[in-house]
C-alpha positions as CSV (number, residue, x, y, z in Angstrom):
1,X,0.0,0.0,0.0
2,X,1.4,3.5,-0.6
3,X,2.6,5.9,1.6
4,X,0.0,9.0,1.0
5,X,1.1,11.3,3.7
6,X,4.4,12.3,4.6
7,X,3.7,13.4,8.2
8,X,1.1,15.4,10.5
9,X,1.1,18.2,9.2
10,X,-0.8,16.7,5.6
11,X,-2.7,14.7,7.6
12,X,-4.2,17.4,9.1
13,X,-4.6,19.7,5.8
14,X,-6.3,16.2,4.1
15,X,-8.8,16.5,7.1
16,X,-9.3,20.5,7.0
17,X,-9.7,20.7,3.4
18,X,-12.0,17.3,2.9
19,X,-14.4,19.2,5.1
20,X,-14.4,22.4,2.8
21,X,-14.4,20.3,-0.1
22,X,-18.8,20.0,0.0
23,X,-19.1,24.3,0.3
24,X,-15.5,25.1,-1.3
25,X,-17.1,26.3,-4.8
26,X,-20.2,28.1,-3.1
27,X,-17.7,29.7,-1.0
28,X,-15.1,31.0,-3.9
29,X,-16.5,31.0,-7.4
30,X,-18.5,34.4,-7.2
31,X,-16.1,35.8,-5.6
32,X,-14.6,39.1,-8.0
33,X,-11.0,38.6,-6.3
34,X,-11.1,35.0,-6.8
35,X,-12.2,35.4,-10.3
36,X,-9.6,37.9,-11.0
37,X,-7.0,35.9,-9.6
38,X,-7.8,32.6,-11.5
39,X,-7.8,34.9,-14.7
40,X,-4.2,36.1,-13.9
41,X,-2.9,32.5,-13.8
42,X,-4.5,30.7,-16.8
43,X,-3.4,34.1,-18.8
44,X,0.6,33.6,-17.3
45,X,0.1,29.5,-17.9
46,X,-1.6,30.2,-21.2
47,X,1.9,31.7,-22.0
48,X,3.7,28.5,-22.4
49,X,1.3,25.9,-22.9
50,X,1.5,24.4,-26.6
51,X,-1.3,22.6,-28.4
52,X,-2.4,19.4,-26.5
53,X,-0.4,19.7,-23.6
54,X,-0.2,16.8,-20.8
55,X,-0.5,19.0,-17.6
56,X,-0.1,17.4,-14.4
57,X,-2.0,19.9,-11.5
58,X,-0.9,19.5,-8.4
59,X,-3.6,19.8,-5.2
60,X,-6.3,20.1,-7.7
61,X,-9.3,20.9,-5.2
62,X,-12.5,20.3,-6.6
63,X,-11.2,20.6,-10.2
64,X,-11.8,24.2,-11.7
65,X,-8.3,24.4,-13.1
66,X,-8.6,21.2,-14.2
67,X,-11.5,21.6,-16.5
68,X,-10.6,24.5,-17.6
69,X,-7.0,23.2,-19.0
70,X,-9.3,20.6,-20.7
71,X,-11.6,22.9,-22.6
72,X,-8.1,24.5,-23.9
73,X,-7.9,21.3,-25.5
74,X,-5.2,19.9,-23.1
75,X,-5.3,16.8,-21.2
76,X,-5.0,17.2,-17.0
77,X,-3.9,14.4,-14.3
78,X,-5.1,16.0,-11.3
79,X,-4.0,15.6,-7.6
80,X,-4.5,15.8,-4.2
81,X,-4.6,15.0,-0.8
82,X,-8.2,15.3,-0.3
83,X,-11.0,12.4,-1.1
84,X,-13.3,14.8,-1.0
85,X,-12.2,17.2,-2.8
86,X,-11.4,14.5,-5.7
87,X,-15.1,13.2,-5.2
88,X,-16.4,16.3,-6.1
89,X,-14.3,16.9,-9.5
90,X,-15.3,13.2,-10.3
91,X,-18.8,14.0,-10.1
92,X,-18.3,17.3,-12.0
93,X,-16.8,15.6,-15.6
94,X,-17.9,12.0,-15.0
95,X,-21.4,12.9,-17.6
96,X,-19.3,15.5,-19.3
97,X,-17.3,15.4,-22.7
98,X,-14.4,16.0,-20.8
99,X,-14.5,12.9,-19.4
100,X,-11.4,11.6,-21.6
101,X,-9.7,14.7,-20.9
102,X,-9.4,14.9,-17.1
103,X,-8.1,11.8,-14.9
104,X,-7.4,12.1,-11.3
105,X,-5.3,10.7,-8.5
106,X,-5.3,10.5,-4.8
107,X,-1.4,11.7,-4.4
108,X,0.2,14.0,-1.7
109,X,2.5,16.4,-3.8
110,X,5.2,15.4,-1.5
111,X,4.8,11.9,-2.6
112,X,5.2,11.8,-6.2
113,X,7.8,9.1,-6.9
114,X,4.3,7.1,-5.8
115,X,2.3,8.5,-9.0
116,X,0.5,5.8,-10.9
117,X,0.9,7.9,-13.9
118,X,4.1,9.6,-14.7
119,X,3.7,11.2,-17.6
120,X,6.4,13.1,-18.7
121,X,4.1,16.0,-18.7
122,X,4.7,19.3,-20.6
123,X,3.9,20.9,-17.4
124,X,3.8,20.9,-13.6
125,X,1.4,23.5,-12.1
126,X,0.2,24.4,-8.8
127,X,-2.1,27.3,-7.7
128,X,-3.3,29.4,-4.4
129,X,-0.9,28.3,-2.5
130,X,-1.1,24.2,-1.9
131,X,2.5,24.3,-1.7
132,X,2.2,26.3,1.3
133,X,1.0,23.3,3.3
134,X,4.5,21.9,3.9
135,X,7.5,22.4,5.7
136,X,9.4,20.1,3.0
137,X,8.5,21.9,-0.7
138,X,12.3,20.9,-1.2
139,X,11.3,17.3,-1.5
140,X,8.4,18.0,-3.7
141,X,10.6,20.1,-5.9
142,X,12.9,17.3,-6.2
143,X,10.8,15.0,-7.7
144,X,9.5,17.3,-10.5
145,X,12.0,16.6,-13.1
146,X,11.5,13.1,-13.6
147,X,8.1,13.8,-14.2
148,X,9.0,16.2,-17.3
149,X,9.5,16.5,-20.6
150,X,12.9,18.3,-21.4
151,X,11.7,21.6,-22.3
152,X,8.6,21.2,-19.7
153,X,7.4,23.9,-17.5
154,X,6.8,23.9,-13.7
155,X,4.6,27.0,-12.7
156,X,3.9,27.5,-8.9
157,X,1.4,30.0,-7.1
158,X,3.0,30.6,-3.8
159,X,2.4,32.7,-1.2
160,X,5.4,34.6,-0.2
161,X,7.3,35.6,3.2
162,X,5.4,39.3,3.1
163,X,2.7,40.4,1.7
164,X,2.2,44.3,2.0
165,X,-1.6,44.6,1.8
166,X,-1.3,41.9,5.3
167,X,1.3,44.2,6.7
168,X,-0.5,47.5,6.4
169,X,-3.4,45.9,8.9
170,X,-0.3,46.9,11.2
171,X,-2.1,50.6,11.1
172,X,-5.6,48.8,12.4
173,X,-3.9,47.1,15.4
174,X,-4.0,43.8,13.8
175,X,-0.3,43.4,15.2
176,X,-0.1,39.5,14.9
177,X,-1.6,39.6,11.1
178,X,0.3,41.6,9.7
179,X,3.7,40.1,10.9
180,X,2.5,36.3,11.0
181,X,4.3,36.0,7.5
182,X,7.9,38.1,8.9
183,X,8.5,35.6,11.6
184,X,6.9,32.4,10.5
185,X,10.0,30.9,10.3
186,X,8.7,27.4,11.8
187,X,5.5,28.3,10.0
188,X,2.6,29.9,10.8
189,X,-1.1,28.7,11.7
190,X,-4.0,28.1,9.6
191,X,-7.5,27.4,10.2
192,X,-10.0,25.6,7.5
193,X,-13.6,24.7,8.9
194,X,-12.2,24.5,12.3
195,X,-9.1,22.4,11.5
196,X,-5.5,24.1,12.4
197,X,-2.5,23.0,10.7
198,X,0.3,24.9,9.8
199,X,1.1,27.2,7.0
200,X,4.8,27.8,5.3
201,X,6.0,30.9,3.3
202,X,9.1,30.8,0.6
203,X,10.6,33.4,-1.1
204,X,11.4,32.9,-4.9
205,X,14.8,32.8,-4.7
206,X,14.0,29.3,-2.3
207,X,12.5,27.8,-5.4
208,X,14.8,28.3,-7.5
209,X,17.7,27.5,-5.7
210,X,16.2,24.1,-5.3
211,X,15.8,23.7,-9.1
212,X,18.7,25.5,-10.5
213,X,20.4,22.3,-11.1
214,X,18.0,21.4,-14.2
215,X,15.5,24.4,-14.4
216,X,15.9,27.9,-15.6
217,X,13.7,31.2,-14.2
218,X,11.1,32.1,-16.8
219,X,8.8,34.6,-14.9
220,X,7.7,35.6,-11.4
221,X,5.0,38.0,-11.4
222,X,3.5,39.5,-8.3
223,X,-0.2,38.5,-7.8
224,X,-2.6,40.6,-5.5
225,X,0.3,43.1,-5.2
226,X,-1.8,46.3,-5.9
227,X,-4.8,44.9,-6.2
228,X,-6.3,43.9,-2.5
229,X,-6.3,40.2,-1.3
230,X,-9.2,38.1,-1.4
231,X,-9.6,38.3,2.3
232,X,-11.0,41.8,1.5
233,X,-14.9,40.4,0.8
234,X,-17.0,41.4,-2.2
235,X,-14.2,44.2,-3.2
236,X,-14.7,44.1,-6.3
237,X,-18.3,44.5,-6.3
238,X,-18.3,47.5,-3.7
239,X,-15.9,49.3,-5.4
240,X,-16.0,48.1,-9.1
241,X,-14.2,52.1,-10.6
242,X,-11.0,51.4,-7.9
243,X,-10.8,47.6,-8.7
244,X,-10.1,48.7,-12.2
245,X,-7.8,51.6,-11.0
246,X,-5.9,49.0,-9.3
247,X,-5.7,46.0,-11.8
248,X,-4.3,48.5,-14.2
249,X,-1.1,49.4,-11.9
250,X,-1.2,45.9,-10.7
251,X,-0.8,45.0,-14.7
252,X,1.7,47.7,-15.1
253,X,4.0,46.7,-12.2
254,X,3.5,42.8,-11.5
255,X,7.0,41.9,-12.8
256,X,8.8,44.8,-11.4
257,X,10.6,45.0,-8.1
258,X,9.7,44.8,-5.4
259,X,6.2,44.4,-6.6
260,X,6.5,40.6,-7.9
261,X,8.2,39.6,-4.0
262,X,5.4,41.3,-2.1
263,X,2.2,40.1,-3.2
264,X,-0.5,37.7,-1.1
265,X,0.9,35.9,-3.9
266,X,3.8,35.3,-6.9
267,X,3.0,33.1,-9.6
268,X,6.5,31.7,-10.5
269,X,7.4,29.7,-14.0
270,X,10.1,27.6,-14.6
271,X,12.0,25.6,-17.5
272,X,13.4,22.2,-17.7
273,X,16.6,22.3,-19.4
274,X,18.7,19.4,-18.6
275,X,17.9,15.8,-20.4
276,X,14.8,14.0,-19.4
277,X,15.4,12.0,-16.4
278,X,14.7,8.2,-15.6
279,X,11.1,7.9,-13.9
């Protein structure tokens, strides 16, 4: 039997996120942030995805990515730690055409020397942050390349050491929020429907310091840098004429520094260059 989680702290994220998984979309996909956000990332990924890609999406959630990648044209193997979040994306293309598109696997991203299928993919991707849930992304990271194409692409939303939208609550009081990211350096807590397990933030350069054996850095683009966090409820629909103030200096400076570091989140891109390696 396969080893699915590496140790308590995935445990605990399985459990926390199982139990969002039946309200998760309810919760997020009206969201004008949210929507913004997921926009941002399939525009960056749309960058250097070729025709028919094989994508392999790592902590999939209920599947949105996922099906959209498919109605690109590409074909997805989705994973993640949570049964019910996997249920749920099941349900969602088992009576649709996408049914030969999509296929899905119960796989911690820290365990994917375990993968049934191995591809080689064209690309790796990640988004909002499921990376964050470990203390050991350097063991995930090492198991990417095998898993690639020479020439494939790993592309990573990841939520950063500071964020300055979180550290300007430091002028409402909000002391321990705004500096939970500064001096998380064992991590920081999180809470999902009631379940705490702990939250990990990594700079760039961490990521690609692990890789620069066999990747190259493509991109890192800041992502709610200028434009406010999600966190900030129905923002978009409040204040529609400074949401598009914003997204237009947040398109104008989303690669520049310090802008791309200091976002809730950076959406980095990678390339494999070295030879494809023995799965």
């Amino acid at each position: 039997m396969k080893k699915l989680f590496s140790n308590l702290n995935e445990q605990r994220v399985a459990n926390a996120f199982s139990l969002q998984a039946k309200v998760f979309d309810e919760q997020y996909s009206n969201d004008g942030i949210i929507q913004y956000k997921r926009q941002r990332v399939r525009k960056h990924i749309s960058k250097w995805l070729s025709r028919k890609s094989n994508v392999l999406e790592l902590n999939s959630g209920t599947g949105e990515d996922a099906i959209w990648l498919a109605k690109q044209g590409h074909l997805v193997h989705a994973t993640d730690i949570s049964e019910n979040m996997l249920e749920i994306l099941h349900k969602k293309i088992n009576s649709s055409v996408l049914k030969s598109s999509i296929s899905y696997e119960l796989c911690s991203f820290t365990q994917l020397n375990n993968l049934y299928y191995r591809g080689p993919y064209d690309m790796i991707f990640s988004n909002f942050a499921g990376l964050n849930c470990t203390a050991e992304l350097d063991k995930a990271l090492r198991q990417f390349s095998p898993l690639l194409k020479k020439g494939g692409m790993v592309t990573l939303v990841i939520l950063p050491p500071f964020c300055l939208w979180e550290f300007l609550l430091i002028f409402k009081g909000m002391f321990a929020t705004a500096t939970r990211r500064i001096w998380a350096r064992k991590g920081a807590p999180a809470k999902v429907e009631g379940n705490q397990f702990t939250c990990f933030y990594y700079h760039p350069a961490y990521i690609v310091d692990k890789l620069r054996d066999e990747f190259k850095l493509l991109k890192v683009e800041g992502l709610c840098t200028v434009v406010p966090p999600s966190y900030i409820s129905h923002f978009v629909e409040k204040h529609p004429g400074i949401f598009n103030f914003l997204k237009g200096r947040e398109t104008k400076l989303k690669d520049k520094w310090p802008w791309k570091n200091i976002g809730d989140y950076y959406i980095i891109s990678l390339q494999k260059t070295g030879a494809n390696s023995p799965g």
